[in-house]
C-alpha positions as CSV (number, residue, x, y, z in Angstrom):
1,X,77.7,91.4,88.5
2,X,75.4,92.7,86.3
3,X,74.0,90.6,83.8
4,X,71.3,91.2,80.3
5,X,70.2,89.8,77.5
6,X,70.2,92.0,74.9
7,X,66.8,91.2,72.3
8,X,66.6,90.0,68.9
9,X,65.1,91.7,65.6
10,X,61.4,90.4,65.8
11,X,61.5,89.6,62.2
12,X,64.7,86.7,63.0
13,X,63.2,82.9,62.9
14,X,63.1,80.9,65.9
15,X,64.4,77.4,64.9
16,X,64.6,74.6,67.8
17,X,67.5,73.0,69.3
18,X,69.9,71.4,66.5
19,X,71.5,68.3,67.3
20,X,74.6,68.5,69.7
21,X,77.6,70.0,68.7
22,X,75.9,72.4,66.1
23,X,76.0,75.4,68.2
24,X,76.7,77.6,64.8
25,X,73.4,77.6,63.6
26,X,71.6,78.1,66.7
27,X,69.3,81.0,65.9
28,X,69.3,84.0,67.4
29,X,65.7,84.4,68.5
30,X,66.6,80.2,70.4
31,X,69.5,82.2,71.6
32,X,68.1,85.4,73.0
33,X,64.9,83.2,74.7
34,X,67.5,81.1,76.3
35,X,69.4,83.4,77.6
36,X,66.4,85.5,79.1
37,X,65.0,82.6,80.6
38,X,67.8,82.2,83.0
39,X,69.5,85.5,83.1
40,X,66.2,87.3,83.6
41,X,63.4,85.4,84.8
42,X,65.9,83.2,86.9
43,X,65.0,80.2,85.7
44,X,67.1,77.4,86.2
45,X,69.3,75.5,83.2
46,X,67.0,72.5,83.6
47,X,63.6,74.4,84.0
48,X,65.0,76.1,80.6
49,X,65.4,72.7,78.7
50,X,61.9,71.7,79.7
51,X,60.2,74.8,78.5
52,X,62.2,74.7,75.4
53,X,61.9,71.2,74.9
54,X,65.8,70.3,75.0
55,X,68.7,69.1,77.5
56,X,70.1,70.4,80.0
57,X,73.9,70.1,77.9
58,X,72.0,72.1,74.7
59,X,71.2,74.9,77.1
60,X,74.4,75.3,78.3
61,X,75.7,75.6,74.6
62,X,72.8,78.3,74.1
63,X,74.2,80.0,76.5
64,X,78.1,80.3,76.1
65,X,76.5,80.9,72.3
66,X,74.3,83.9,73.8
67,X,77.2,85.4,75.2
68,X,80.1,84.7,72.6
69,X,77.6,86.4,69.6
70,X,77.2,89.4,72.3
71,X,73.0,88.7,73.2
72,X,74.4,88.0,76.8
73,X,76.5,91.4,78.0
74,X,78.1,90.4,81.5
75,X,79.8,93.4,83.4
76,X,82.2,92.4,86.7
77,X,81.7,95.8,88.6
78,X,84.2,95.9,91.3
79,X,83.7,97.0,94.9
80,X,84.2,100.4,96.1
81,X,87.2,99.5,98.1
82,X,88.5,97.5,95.3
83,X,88.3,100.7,92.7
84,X,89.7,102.7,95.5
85,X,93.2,100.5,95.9
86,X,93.5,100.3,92.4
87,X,93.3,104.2,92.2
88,X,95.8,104.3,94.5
89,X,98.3,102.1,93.1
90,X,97.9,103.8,89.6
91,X,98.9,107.1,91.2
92,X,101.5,106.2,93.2
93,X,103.4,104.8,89.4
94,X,102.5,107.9,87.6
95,X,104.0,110.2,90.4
96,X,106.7,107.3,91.0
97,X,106.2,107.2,94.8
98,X,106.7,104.3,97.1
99,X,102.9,104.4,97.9
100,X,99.3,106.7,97.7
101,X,97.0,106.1,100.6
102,X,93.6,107.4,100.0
103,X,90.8,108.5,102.5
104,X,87.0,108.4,102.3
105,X,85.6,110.5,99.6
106,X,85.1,114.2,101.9
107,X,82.1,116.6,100.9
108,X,82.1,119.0,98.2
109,X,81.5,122.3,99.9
110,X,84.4,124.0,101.6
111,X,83.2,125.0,104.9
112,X,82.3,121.0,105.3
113,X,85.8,119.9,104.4
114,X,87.4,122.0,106.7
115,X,85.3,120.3,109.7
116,X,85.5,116.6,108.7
117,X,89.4,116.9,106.9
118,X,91.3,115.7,109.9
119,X,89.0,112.8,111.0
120,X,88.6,111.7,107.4
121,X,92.5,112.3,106.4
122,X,93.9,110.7,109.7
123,X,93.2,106.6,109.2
124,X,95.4,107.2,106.0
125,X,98.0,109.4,107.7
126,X,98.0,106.8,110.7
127,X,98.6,103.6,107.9
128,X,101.2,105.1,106.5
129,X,102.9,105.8,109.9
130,X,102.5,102.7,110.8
131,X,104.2,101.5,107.9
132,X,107.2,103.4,107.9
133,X,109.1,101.5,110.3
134,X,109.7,103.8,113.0
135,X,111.1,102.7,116.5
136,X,112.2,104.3,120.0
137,X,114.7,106.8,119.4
138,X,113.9,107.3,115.6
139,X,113.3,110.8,114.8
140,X,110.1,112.2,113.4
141,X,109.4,115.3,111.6
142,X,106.6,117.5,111.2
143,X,105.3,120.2,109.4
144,X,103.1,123.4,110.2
145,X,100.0,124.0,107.8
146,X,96.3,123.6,108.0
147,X,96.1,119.8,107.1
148,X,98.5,118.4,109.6
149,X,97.4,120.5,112.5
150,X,93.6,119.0,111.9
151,X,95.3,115.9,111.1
152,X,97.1,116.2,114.5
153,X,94.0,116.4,116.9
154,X,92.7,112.8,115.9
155,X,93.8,109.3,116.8
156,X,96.9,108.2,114.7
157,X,99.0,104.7,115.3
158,X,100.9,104.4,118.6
159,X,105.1,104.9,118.1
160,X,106.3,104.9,121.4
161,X,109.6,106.6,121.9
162,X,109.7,108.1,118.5
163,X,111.0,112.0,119.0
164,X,109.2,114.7,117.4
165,X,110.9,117.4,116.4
166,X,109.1,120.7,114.1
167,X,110.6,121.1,110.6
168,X,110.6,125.1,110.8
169,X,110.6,127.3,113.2
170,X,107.3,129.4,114.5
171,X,105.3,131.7,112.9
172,X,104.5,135.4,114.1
173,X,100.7,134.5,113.3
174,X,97.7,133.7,115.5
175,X,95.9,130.8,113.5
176,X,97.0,127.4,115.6
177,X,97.9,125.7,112.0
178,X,101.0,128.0,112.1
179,X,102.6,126.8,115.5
180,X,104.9,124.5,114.8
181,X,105.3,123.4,118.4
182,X,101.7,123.3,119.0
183,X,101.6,120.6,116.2
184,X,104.8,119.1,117.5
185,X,103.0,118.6,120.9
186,X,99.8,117.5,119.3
187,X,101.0,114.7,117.4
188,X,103.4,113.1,119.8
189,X,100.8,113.2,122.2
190,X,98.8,111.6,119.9
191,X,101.6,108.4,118.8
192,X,102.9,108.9,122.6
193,X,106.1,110.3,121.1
194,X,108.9,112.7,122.6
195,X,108.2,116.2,122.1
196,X,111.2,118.4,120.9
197,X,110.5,122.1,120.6
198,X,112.2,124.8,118.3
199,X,112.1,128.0,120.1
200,X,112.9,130.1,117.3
201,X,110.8,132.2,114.8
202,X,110.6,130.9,110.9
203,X,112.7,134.2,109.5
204,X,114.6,135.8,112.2
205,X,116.6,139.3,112.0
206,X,120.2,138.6,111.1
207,X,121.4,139.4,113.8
208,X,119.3,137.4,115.8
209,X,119.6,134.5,113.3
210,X,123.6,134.1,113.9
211,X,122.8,133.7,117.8
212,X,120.0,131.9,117.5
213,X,122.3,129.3,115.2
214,X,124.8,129.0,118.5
215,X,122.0,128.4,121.2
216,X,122.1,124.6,122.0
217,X,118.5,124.2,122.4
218,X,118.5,125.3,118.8
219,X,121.4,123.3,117.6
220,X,119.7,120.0,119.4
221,X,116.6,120.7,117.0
222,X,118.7,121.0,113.7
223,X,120.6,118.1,114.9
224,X,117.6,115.9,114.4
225,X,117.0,116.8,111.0
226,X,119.6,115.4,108.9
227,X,119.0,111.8,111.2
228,X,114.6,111.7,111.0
229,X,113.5,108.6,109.6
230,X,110.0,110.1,108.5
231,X,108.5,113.6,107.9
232,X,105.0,114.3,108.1
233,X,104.4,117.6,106.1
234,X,101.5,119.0,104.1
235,X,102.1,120.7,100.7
236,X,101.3,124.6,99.9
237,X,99.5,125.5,97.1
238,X,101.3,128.2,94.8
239,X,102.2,131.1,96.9
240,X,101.1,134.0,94.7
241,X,97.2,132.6,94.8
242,X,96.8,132.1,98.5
243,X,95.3,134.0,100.6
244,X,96.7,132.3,103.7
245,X,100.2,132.5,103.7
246,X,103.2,132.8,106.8
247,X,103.7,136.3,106.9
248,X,107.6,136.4,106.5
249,X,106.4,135.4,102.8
250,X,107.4,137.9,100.5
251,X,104.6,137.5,98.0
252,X,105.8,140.5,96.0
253,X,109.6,139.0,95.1
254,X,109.5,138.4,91.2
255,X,111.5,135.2,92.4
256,X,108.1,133.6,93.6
257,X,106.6,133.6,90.4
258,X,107.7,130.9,89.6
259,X,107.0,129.2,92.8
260,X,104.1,126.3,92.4
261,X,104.2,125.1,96.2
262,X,106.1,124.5,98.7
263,X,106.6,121.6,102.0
264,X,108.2,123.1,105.3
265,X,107.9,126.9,103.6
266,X,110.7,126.0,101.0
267,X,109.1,126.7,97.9
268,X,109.9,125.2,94.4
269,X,108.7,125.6,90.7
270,X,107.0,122.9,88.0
271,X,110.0,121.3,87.8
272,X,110.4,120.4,91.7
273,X,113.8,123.1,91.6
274,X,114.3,124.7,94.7
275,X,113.1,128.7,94.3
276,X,114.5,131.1,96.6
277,X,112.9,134.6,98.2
278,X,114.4,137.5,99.4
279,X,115.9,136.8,102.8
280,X,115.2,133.2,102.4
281,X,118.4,132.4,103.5
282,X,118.1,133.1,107.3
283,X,114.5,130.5,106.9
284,X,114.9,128.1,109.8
285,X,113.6,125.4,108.0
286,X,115.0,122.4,106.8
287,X,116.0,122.0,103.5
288,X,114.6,120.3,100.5
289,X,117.8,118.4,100.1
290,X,117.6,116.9,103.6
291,X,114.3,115.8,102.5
292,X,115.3,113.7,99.9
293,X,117.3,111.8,102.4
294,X,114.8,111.2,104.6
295,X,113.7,107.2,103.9
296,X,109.7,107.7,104.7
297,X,108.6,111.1,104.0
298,X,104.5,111.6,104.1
299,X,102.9,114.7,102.4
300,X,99.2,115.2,103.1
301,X,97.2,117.1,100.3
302,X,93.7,117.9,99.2
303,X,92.1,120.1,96.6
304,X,92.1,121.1,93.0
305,X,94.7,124.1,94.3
306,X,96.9,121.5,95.4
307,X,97.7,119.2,92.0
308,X,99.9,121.1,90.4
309,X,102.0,121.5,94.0
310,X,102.1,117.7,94.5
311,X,102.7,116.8,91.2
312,X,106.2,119.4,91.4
313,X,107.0,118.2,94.7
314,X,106.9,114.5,93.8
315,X,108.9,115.4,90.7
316,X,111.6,116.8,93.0
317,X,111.5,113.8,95.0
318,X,110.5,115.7,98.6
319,X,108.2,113.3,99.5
320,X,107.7,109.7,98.5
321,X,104.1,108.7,100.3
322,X,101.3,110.9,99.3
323,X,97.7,110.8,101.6
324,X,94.8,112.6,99.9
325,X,91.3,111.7,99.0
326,X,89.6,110.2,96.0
327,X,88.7,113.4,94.3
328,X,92.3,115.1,94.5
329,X,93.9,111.4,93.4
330,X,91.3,111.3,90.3
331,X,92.6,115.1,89.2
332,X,95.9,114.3,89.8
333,X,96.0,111.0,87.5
334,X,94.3,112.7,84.7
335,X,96.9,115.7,84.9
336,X,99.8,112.7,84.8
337,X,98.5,111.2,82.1
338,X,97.3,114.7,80.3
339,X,101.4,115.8,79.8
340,X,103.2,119.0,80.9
């Protein structure tokens, strides 16, 4: 609490204590002498009537005066943790999801973020786990993508018996964050979960899609989808500006224009409507619709690059917990509140 008492013209009058219950014409140089006295120089209320020469019961009317006539400024300055869940909760209404969970603030520079991102992003990631409800046999999706894979190699909350299962199938790239069943295997290992694998690229020929669709190993993955409980994803940032992006991407289709992110490579516009690609219909992936089904689904997103993409995919209602940090939450409020 921060407290100060503001001073006085020097050409105002002191005047002495008036008799009780004439705190009107207390003057303001009485006031302001008062109020230093025991705001500023500590003194007690009773050390203050002797120096001024009054009771203890006047000084307590100087001061309540001080303060009601604005001599006495006195600012309540909440907590860090208190400003933090407060952030939080103003978020989560203006996105209208169920809840934001917010990490520690990250650095500023880039190469630092990408070093601390998973140990700083995971106590959030493992909260809201925790508080989705899962048990034995309930199904858990997750994504592939930078963020979740870093996410993935620290400690999250122990769901025993929850199956894991990838949301799309792999990528024909060599950076880890793209292997789906790396991340699969990471995570469960990490919430001693069941592993279930999809052996089965992201955009297959179509001829190898059709058999690929009959192959029970297959089928048992995009069983799962339809009955998860919770999805863990993280949120691409608009696919035309990024210079990491799954190759079966088509970056030059006109139809991705219009594209401001995506979740489990299915990419949608400002509006959160689904936007399709060339091909896109052989993506082994599930779909944005299933998502919407899902009762907990977690998106994990950081960066300036990233507002617009959450701010689409909440409005399309793919995802209904968000985990970012402070910075990301603060931009994303102000665009809320800023209109289309």
């Amino acid at each position: 609490m921060v407290r100060s008492a503001q001073p006085t013209p020097a050409n105002q009058p002191a005047e002495g204590p008036p008799p009780d219950g004439e705190t009107s014409h207390f003057g303001a140089s009485l006031l302001y002498t008062a109020a230093r006295l025991y705001y500023e120089d500590d003194a007690t209320q009773a050390e203050v009537a002797e120096r001024l020469g009054t009771s203890r019961a006047t000084v307590s009317r100087l001061l309540s005066e001080a303060k009601r006539q604005g001599i006495v400024r006195i600012e309540v300055v909440p907590p860090a943790e208190a400003r933090t869940g407060d952030l939080a909760d103003r978020l989560a209404r203006a996105l209208n999801v169920t809840s934001v969970y917010l990490s520690a603030p990250l650095p500023t520079t880039g190469s630092t973020v990408v070093d601390v991102m998973g140990r700083v992003l995971a106590p959030p990631v493992a909260r809201a786990l925790g508080e989705a409800g899962l048990l034995p046999g309930d199904v858990l999706l997750v994504s592939s993508g930078r963020t979740v894979y870093e996410v993935a190699q620290c400690e999250l909350t122990p769901l025993p018996g929850v199956i894991v299962a990838p949301t799309v199938g792999g990528h024909d790239q060599p950076e880890e964050w793209y292997q789906t069943n790396e991340i699969t295997r990471l995570v469960a290992n990490r919430i001693g979960g069941r592993a279930n694998y999809l052996f089965a690229p992201g955009l297959p020929g179509e001829e190898l899609y059709q058999s690929l669709l009959n192959d029970p190993s297959i089928q048992r993955v995009l069983h799962l989808w339809p009955h998860a409980r919770c999805a863990l994803m993280g949120i691409g940032a608009p696919p035309l500006t990024r210079s990491d992006i799954p190759r079966f991407v088509p970056t030059a289709s006109t139809s991705l224009r219009s594209a401001v992110g995506d979740v489990c490579s299915r990419f949608y516009d400002r509006d959160g409507r689904p936007v399709d690609f060339e091909n896109g219909d052989r993506l082994i992936a599930v779909e944005l619709e299933v998502l919407r089904h899902i009762p907990a689904t977690i998106a994990v997103a950081i960066g300036k690059d990233k507002v617009e993409s959450i701010i689409a995919g909440a409005r399309g209602g793919y995802f209904n917990r968000l985990v970012t940090d402070p910075t990301t939450a603060t931009d994303l409020l102000a665009s809320c509140t800023s209109g289309p």
